[in-house]
C-alpha positions in Angstrom: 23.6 95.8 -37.8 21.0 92.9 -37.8 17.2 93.3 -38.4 17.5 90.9 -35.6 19.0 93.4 -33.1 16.4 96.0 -33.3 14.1 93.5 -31.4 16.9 92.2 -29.1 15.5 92.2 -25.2 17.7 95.3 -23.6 19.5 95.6 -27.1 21.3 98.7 -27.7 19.6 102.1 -29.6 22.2 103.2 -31.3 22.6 102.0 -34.9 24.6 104.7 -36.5 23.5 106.6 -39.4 20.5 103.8 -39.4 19.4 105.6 -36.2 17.0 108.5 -37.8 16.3 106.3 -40.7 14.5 104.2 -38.4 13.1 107.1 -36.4 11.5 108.3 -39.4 10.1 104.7 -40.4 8.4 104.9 -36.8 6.9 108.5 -37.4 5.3 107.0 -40.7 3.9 104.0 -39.4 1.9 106.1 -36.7 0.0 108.7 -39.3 -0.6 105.1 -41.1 -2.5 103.8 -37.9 -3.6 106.8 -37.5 -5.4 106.7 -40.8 -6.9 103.7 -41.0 -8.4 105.0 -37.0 -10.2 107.5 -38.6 -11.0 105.3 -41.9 -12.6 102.9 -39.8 -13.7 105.6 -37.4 -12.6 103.0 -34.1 -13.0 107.0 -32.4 -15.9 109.2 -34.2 -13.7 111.5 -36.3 -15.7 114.3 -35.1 -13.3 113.5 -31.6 -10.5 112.4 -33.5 -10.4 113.7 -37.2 -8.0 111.8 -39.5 -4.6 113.3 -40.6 -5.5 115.1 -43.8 -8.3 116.6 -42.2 -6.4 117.6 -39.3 -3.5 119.6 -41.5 -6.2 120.7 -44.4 -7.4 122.6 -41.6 -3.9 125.1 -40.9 -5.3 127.3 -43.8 -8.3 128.5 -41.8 -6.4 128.8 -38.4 -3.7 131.4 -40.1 -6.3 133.1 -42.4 -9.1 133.3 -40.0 -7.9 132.8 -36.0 -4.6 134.7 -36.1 -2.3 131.9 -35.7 0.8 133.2 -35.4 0.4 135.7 -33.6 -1.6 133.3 -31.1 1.4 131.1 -30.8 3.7 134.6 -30.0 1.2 135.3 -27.3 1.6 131.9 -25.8 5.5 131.8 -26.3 6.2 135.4 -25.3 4.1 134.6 -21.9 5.8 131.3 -21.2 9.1 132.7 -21.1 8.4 136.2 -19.5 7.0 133.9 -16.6 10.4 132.0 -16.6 12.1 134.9 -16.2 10.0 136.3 -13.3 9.7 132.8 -11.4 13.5 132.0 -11.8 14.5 135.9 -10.6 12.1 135.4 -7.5 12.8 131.6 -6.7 16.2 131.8 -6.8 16.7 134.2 -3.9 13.9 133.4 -2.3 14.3 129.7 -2.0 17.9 130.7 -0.7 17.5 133.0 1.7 14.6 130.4 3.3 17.3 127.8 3.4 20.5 129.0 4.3 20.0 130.9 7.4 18.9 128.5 10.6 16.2 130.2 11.8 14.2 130.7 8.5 15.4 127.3 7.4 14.0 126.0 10.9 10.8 128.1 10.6 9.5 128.1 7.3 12.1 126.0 4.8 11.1 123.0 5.8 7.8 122.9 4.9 8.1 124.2 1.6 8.1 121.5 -0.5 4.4 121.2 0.8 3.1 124.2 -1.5 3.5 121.4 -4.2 0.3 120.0 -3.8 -1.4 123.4 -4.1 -4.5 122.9 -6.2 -3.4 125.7 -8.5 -6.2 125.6 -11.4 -8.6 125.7 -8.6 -7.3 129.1 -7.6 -7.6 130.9 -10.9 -11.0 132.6 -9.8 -8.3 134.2 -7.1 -6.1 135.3 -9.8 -9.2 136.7 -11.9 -11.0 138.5 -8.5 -7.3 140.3 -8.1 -6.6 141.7 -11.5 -9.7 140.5 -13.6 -9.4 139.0 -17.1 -6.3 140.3 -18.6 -3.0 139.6 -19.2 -1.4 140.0 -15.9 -4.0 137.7 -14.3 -2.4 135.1 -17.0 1.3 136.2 -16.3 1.0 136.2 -12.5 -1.5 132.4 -12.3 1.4 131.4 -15.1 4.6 132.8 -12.8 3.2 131.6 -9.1 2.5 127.8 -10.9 6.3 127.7 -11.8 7.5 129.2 -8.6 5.5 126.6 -6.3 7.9 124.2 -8.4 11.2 125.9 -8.0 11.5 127.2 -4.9 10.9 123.5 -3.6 14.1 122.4 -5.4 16.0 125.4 -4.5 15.8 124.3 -0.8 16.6 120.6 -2.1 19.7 121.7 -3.7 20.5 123.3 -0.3 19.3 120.8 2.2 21.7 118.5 0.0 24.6 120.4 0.1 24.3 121.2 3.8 23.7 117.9 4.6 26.8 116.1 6.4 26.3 112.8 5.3 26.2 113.8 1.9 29.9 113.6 1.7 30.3 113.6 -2.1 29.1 117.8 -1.8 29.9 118.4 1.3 33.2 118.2 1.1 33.0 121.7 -0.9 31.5 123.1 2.6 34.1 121.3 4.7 37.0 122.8 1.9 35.6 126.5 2.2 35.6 126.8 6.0 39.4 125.1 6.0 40.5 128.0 3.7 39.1 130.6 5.8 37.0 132.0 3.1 34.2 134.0 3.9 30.4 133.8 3.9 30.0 135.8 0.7 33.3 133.2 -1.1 31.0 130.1 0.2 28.4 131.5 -1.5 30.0 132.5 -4.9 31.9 129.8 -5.4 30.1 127.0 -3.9 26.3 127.5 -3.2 25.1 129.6 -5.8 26.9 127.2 -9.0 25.6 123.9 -7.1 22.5 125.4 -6.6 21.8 126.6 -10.3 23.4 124.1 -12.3 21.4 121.1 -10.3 17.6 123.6 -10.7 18.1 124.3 -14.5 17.4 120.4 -15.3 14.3 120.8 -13.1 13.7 124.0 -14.6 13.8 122.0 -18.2 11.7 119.4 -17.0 9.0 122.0 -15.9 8.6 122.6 -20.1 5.6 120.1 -20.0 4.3 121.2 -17.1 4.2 125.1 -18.0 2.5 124.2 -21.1 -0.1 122.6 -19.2 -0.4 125.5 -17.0 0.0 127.8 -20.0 -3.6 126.4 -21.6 -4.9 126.7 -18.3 -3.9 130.4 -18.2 -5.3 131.4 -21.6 -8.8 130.1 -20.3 -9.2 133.6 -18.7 -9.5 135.3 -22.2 -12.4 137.9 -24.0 -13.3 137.2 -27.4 -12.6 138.7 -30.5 -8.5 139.5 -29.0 -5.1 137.8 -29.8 -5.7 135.2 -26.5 -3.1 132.6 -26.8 -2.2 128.8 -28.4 -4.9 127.8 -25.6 -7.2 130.5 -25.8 -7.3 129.2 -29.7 -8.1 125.5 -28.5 -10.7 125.7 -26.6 -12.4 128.1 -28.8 -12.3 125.6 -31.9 -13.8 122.7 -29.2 -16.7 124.8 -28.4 -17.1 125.0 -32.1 -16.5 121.8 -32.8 -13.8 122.0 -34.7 -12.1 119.4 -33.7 -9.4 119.4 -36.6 -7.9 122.9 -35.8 -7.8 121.8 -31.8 -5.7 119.3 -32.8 -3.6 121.4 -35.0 -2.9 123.6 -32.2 -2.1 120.4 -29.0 0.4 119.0 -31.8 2.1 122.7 -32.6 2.4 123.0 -28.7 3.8 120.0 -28.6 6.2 121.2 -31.1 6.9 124.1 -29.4 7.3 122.5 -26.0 10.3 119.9 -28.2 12.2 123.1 -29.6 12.4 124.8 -26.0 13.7 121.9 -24.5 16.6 121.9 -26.8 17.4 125.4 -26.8 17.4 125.1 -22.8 19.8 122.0 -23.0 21.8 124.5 -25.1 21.8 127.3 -22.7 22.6 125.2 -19.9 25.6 123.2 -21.7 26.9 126.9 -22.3 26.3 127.7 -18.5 27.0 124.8 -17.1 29.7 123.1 -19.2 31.1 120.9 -16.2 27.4 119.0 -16.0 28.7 117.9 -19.8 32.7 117.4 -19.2 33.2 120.0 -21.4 34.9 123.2 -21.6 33.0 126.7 -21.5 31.9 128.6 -25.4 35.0 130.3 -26.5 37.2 129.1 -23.8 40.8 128.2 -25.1 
């Protein structure tokens, strides 16, 4: 490896055991800018508060604002509405899809719900079921579904679609064995329909974050509210350090579920990664 190559036009990224070296070198050289931002104050620091102030304030947020259990709040909703969206998109987007008539009817204007104005509705949520935790849950749960029942029907359309030969072939191979509707199904919709929405599911992580912050807005004071209950508290009291504290832990958060949702789905999915299933001989 040649200084030279890290600047090469198109160059490759991979330098070996040089790779998080380098990583880490990159990591540095922002909290340096980012010093000498807020030491010149280019952005007021009472916006943008330097990095010592930003971590000096983590003491206050655990002793005073209940961090952790804030975070558990956030964390325990995010994934109790990935539960409920993925149990209700999954059949729902297929039974929309499969059958002619519904498919005909209503299917294919599904992917339109996508550019529902969701934060506009939350005074809907909050008229229904007031300001409490299923009003979060439920705004939380409908956000991810008006994502994932879209790409259920994709996944379908695609493998329906005869000049998508590459998949469906699988179709055309079914009806030649004589297998039945309920065989189709098992052993050709329902693992090309998963295995293709669990990388949109994974790339919803930033998005449900967004919408997670947006949830916690609905909150009473003085209760365990949430990661984004906690933000926009310290804003309206200016304390602009502990805000940030808590974007950069989401942020942190948002990293770790991605990788332990790669993880599930090479276990899953172990064909999407040429590789064999956990324990299989």
């Amino acid at each position: 490896m040649k200084i030279k190559d890290l600047f090469k036009f198109g160059g490759s990224s991979n330098f070996g055991k040089a790779t998080p070296i380098i990583s880490a070198v990159g990591i540095l050289i922002i909290i340096c800018l980012w010093w000498l931002e807020a030491r010149f104050e280019i952005i007021p620091t009472k916006i943008l508060p330097g990095p010592l102030d930003v971590v000096g304030s983590l003491g206050g947020l655990i002793n005073e604002n209940h961090l952790f259990a804030n975070i558990w709040f956030s964390v325990k909703m995010n994934l109790s509405a990935y539960v409920w969206a993925i149990l209700i998109s999954l059949p729902l987007g297929i039974v929309l899809t499969v059958y002619p008539f519904l498919n005909l009817a209503v299917g294919k204007y599904i992917s339109a719900i996508r550019f529902l104005p969701l934060p506009a509705c939350v005074a809907i949520f909050i008229a229904i079921s007031g300001l409490t935790y299923t009003t979060k849950l439920s705004f939380l749960v409908v956000a991810l579904i008006i994502y994932i029942v879209p790409e259920v029907a994709n996944r379908v359309a695609n493998l329906q679609n005869p000049n998508n030969d590459k998949d469906f072939v699988y179709l055309q191979t079914m009806k030649t064995m004589g297998a039945t509707s309920f065989q189709t199904f098992r052993y050709v919709y329902w693992p090309y329909i998963t295995s293709g929405v669990s990388g949109s599911i994974r790339s919803l992580l930033a998005l449900s974050w967004s919408y997670v912050t947006i949830s916690e807005l609905i909150y009473k004071d003085g209760t365990i509210n949430g990661i984004g209950a906690l933000i926009n508290t310290s804003i309206r009291q200016s304390n602009m350090s502990a805000a940030w504290v808590c974007l950069f832990i989401v942020i942190i958060i948002g990293v770790l579920q991605d990788i332990i949702f790669k993880f599930g789905e090479e276990i899953l999915f172990p064909y999407m990664y040429n590789r064999k299933r956990l324990f299989e001989k």
